[in-house]
mmCIF file of the C-alpha atoms, coordinates in Angstrom:
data_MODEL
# 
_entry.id   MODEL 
# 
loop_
_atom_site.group_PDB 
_atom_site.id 
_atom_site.type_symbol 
_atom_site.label_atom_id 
_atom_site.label_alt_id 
_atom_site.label_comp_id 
_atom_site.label_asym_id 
_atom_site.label_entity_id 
_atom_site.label_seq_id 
_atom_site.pdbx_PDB_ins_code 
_atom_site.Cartn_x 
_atom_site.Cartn_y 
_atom_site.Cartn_z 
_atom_site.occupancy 
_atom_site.B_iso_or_equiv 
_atom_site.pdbx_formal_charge 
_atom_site.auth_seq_id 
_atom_site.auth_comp_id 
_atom_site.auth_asym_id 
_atom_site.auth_atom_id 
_atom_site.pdbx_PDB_model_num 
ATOM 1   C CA . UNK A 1 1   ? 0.000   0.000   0.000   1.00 0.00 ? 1   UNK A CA 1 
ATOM 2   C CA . UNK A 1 2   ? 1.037   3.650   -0.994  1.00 0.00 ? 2   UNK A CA 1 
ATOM 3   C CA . UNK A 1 3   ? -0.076  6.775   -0.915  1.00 0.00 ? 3   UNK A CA 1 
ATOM 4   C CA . UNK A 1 4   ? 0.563   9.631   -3.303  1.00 0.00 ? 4   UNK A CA 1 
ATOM 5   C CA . UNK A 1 5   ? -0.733  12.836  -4.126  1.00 0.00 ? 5   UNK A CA 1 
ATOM 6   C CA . UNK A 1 6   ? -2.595  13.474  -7.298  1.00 0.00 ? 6   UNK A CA 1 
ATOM 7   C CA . UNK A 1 7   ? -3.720  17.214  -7.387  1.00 0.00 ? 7   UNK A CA 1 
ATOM 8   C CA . UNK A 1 8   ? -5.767  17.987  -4.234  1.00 0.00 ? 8   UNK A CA 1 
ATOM 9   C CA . UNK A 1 9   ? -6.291  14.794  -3.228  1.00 0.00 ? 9   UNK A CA 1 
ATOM 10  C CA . UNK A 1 10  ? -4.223  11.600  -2.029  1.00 0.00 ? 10  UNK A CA 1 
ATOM 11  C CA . UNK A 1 11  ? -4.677  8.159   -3.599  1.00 0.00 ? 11  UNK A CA 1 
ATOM 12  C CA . UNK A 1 12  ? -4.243  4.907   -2.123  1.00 0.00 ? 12  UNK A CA 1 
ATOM 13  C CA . UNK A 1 13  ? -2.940  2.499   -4.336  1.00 0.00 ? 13  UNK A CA 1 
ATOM 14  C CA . UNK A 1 14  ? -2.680  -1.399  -3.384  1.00 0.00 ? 14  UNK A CA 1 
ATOM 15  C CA . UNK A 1 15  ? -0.433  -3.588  -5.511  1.00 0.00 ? 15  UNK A CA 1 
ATOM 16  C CA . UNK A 1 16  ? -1.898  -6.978  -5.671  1.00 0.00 ? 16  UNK A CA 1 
ATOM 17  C CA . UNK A 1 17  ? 0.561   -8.595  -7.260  1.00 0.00 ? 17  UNK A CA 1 
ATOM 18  C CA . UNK A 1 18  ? -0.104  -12.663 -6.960  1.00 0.00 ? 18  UNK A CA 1 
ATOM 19  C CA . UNK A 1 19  ? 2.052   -13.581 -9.827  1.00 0.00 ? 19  UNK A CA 1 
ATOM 20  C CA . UNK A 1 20  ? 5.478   -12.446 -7.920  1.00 0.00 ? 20  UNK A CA 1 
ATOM 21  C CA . UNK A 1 21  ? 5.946   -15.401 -5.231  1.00 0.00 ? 21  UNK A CA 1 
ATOM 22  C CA . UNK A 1 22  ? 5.462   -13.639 -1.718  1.00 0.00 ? 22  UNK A CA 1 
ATOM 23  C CA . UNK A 1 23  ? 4.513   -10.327 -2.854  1.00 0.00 ? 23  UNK A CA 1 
ATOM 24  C CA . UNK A 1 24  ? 1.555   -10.326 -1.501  1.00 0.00 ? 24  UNK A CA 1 
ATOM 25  C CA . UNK A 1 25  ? 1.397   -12.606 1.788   1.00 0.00 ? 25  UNK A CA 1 
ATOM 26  C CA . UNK A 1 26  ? 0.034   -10.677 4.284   1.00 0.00 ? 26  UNK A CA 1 
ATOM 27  C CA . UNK A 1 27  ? -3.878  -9.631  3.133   1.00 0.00 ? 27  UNK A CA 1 
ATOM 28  C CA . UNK A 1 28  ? -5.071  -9.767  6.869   1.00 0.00 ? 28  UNK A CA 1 
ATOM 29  C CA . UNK A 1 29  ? -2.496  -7.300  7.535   1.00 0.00 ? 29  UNK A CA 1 
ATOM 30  C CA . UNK A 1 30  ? -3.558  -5.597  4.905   1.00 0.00 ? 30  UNK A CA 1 
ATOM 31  C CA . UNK A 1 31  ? -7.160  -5.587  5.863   1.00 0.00 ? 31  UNK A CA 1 
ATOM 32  C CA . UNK A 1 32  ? -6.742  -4.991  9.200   1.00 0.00 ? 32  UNK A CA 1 
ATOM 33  C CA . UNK A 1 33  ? -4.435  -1.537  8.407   1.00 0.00 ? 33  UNK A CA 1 
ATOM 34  C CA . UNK A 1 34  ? -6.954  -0.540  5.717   1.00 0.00 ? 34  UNK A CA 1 
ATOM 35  C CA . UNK A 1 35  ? -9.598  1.338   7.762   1.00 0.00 ? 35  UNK A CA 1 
ATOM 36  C CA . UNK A 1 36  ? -6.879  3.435   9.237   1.00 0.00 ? 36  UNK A CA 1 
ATOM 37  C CA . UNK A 1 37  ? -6.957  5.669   6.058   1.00 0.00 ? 37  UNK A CA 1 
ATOM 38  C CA . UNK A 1 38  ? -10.758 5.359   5.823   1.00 0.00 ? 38  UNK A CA 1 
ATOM 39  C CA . UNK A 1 39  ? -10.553 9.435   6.672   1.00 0.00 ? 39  UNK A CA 1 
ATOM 40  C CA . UNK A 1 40  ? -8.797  11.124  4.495   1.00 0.00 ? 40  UNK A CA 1 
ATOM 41  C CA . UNK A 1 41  ? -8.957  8.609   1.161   1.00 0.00 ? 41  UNK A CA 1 
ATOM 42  C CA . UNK A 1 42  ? -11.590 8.536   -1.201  1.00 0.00 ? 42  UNK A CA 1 
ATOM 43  C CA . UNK A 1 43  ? -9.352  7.964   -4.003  1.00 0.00 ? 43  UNK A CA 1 
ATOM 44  C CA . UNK A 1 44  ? -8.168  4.400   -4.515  1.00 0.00 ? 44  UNK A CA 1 
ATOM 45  C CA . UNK A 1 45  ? -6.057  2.730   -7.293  1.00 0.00 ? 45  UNK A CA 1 
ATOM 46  C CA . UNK A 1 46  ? -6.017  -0.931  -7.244  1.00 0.00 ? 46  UNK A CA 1 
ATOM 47  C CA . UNK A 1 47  ? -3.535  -2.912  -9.464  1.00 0.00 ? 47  UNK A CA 1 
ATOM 48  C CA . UNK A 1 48  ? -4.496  -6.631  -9.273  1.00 0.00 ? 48  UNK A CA 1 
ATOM 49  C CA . UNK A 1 49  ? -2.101  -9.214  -11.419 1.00 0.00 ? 49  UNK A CA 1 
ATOM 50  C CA . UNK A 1 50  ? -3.143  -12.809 -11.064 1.00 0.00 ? 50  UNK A CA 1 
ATOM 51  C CA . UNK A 1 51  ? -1.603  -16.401 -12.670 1.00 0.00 ? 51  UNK A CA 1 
ATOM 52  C CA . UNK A 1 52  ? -3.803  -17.501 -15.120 1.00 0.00 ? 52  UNK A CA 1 
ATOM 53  C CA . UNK A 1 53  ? -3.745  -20.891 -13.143 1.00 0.00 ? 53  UNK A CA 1 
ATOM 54  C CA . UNK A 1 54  ? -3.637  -20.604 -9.219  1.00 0.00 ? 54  UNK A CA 1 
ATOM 55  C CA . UNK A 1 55  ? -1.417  -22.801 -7.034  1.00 0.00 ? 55  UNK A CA 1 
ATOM 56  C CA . UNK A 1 56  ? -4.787  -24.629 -6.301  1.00 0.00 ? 56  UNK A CA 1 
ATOM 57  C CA . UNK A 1 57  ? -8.365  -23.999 -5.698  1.00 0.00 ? 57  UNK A CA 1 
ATOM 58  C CA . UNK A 1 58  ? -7.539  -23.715 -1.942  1.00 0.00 ? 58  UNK A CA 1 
ATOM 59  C CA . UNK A 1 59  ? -5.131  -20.675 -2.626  1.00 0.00 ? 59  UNK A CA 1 
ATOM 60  C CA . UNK A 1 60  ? -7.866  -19.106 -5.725  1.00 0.00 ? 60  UNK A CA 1 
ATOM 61  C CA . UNK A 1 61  ? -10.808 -19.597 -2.933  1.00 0.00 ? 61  UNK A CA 1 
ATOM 62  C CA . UNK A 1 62  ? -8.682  -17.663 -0.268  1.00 0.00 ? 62  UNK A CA 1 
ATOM 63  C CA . UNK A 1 63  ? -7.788  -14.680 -2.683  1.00 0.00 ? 63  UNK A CA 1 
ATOM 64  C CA . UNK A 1 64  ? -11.526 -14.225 -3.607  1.00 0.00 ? 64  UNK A CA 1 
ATOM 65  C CA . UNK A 1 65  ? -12.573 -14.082 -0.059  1.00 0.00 ? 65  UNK A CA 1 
ATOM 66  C CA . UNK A 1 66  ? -9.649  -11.292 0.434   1.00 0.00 ? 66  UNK A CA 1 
ATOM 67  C CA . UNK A 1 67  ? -10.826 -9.331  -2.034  1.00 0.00 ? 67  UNK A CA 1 
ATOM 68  C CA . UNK A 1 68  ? -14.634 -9.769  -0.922  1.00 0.00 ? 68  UNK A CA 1 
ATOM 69  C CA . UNK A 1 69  ? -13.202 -8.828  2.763   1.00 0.00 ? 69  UNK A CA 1 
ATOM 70  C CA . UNK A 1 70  ? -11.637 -5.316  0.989   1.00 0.00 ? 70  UNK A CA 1 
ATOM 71  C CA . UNK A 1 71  ? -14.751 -4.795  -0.643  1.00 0.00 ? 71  UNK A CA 1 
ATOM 72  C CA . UNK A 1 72  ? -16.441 -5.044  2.340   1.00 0.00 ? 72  UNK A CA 1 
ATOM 73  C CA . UNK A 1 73  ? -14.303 -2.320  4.313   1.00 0.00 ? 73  UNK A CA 1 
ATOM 74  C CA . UNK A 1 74  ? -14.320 -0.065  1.031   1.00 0.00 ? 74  UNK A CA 1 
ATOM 75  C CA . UNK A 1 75  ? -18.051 -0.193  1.327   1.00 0.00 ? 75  UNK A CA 1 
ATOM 76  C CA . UNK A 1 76  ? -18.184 0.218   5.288   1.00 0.00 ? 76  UNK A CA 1 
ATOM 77  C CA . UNK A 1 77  ? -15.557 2.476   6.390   1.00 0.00 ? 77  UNK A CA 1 
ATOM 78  C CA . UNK A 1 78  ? -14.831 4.934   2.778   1.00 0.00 ? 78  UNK A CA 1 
ATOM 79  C CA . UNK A 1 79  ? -16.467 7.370   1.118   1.00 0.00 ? 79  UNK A CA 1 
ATOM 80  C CA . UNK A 1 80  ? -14.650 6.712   -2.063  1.00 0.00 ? 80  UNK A CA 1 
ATOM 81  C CA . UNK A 1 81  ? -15.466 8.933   -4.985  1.00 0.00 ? 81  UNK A CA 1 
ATOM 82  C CA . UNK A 1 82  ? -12.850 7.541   -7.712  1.00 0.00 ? 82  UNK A CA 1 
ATOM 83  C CA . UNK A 1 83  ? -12.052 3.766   -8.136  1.00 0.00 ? 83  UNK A CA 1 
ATOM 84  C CA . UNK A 1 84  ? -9.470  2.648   -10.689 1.00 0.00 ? 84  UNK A CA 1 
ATOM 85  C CA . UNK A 1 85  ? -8.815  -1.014  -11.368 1.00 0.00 ? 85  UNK A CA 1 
ATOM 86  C CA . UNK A 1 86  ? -5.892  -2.300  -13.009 1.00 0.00 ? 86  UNK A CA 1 
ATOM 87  C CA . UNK A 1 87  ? -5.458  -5.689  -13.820 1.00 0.00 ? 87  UNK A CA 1 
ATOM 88  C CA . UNK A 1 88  ? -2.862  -7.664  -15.642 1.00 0.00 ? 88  UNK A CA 1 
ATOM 89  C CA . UNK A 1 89  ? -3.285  -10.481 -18.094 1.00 0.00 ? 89  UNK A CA 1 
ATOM 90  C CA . UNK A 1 90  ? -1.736  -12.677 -20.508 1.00 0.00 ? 90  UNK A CA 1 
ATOM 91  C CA . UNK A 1 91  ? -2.278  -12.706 -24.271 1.00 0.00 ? 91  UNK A CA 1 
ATOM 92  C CA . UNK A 1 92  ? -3.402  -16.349 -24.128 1.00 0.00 ? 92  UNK A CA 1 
ATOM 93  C CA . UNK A 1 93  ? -5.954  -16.118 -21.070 1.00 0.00 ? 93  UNK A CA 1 
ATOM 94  C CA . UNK A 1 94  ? -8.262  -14.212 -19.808 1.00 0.00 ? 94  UNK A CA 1 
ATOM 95  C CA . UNK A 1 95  ? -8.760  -15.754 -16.391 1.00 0.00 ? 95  UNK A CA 1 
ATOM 96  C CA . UNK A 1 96  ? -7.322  -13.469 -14.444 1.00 0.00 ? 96  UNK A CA 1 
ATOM 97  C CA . UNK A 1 97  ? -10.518 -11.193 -14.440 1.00 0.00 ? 97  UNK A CA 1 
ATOM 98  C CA . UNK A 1 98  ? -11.950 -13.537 -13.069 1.00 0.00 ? 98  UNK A CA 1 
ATOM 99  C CA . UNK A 1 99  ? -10.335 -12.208 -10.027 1.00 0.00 ? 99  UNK A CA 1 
ATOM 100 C CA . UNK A 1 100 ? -11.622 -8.771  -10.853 1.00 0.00 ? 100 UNK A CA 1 
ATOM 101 C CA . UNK A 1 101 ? -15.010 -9.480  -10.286 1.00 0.00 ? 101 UNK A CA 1 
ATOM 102 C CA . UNK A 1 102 ? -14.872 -8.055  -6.910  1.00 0.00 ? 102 UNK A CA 1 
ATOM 103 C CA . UNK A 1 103 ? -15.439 -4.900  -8.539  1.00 0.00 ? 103 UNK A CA 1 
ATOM 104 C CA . UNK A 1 104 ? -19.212 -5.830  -8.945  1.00 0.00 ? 104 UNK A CA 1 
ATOM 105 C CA . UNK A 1 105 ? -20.241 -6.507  -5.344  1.00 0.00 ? 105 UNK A CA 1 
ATOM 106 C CA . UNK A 1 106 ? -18.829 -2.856  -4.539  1.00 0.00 ? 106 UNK A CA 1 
ATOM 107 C CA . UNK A 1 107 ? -21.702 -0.356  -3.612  1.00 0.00 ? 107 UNK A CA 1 
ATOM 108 C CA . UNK A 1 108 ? -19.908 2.656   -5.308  1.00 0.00 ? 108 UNK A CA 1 
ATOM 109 C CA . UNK A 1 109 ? -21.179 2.372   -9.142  1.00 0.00 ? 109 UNK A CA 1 
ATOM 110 C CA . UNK A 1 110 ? -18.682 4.568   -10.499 1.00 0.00 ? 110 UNK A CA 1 
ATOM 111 C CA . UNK A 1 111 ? -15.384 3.089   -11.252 1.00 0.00 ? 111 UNK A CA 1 
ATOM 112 C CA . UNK A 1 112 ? -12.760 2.542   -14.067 1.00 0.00 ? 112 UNK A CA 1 
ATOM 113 C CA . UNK A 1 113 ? -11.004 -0.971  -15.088 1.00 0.00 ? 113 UNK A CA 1 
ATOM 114 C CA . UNK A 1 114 ? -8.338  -1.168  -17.360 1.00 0.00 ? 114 UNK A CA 1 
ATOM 115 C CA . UNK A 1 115 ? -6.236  -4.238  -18.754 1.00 0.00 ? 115 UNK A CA 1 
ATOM 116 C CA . UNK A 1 116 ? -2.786  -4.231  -19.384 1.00 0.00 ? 116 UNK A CA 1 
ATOM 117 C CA . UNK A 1 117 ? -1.686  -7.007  -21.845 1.00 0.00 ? 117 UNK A CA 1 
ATOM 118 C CA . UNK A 1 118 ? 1.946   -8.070  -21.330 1.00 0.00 ? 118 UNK A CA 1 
ATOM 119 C CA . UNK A 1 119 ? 4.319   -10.236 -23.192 1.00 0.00 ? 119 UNK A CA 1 
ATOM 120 C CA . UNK A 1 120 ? 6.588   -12.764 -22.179 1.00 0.00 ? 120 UNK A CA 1 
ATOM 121 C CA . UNK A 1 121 ? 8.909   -10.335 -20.564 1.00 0.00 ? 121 UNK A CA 1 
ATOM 122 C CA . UNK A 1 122 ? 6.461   -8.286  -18.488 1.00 0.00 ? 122 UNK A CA 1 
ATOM 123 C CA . UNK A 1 123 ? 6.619   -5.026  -20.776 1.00 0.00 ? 123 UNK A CA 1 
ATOM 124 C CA . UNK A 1 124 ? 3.093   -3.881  -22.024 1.00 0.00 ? 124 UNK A CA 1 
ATOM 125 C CA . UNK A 1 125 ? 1.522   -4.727  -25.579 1.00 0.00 ? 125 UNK A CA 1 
ATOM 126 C CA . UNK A 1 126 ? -1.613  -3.586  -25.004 1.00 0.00 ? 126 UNK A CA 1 
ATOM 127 C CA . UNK A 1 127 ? -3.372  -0.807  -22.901 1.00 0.00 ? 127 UNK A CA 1 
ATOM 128 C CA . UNK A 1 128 ? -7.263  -1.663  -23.028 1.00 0.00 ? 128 UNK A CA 1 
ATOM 129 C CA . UNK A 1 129 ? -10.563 0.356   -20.626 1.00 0.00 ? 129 UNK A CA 1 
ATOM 130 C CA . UNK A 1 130 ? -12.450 -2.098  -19.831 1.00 0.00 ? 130 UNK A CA 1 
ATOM 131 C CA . UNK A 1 131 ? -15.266 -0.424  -17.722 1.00 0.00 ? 131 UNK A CA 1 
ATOM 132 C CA . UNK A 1 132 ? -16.341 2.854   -16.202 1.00 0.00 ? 132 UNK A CA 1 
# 
């Protein structure tokens, strides 16, 4: 998690990053430390990059239930205005928005997804919006 400034406001940005082994390891921690900046965010950037095949169902079961868990303290504890989604996929599979889905349950209706298409050596081939 990071926070910048963009114009008057800060953003929060959370780098879900599940294709990097141990990047992301800690959601509770995560989840726990997200109300804390409830106050004073209502911009949020979320950058979400998934395998196209989990380590198991076990492991894809417990990331979906993360991500319902953040939705559910988005919708509870921030007044978010601005919601951009980022995810990452492959050029052969398009599972990974699966993951993205989250999106959906949130109560805030307006929010942006984009996909980033990369190649075999992470760099982007294609920059595509998705939804707003």
């Amino acid at each position: 998690m990071v926070i910048e400034q963009v114009g008057d406001t800060k953003q929060l940005i959370i780098d879900l990053d599940f294709v990097k082994i141990g990047h992301v390891d800690d959601i509770p921690s995560l989840l726990k430390a997200l109300p804390m900046y409830a106050t004073f965010i209502s911009d949020v950037k979320t950058l979400l990059y998934a395998p196209a095949q989990h380590r198991s169902r076990a492991i894809y079961k417990n990331r979906i239930a993360s991500l319902k868990k953040m939705v559910e303290v988005f919708d509870n504890k921030f007044n978010i205005k601005k919601l951009k989604v980022t995810i990452g996929l492959n050029g052969d599979d398009f599972y990974q928005m699966k993951l993205a889905a989250f999106v959906h349950e949130l109560n805030l209706q307006r929010w942006t997804m984009t996909s980033h298409m990369f190649d075999q050596k992470g760099g982007t081939v294609v920059k595509t919006k998705v939804w707003s």
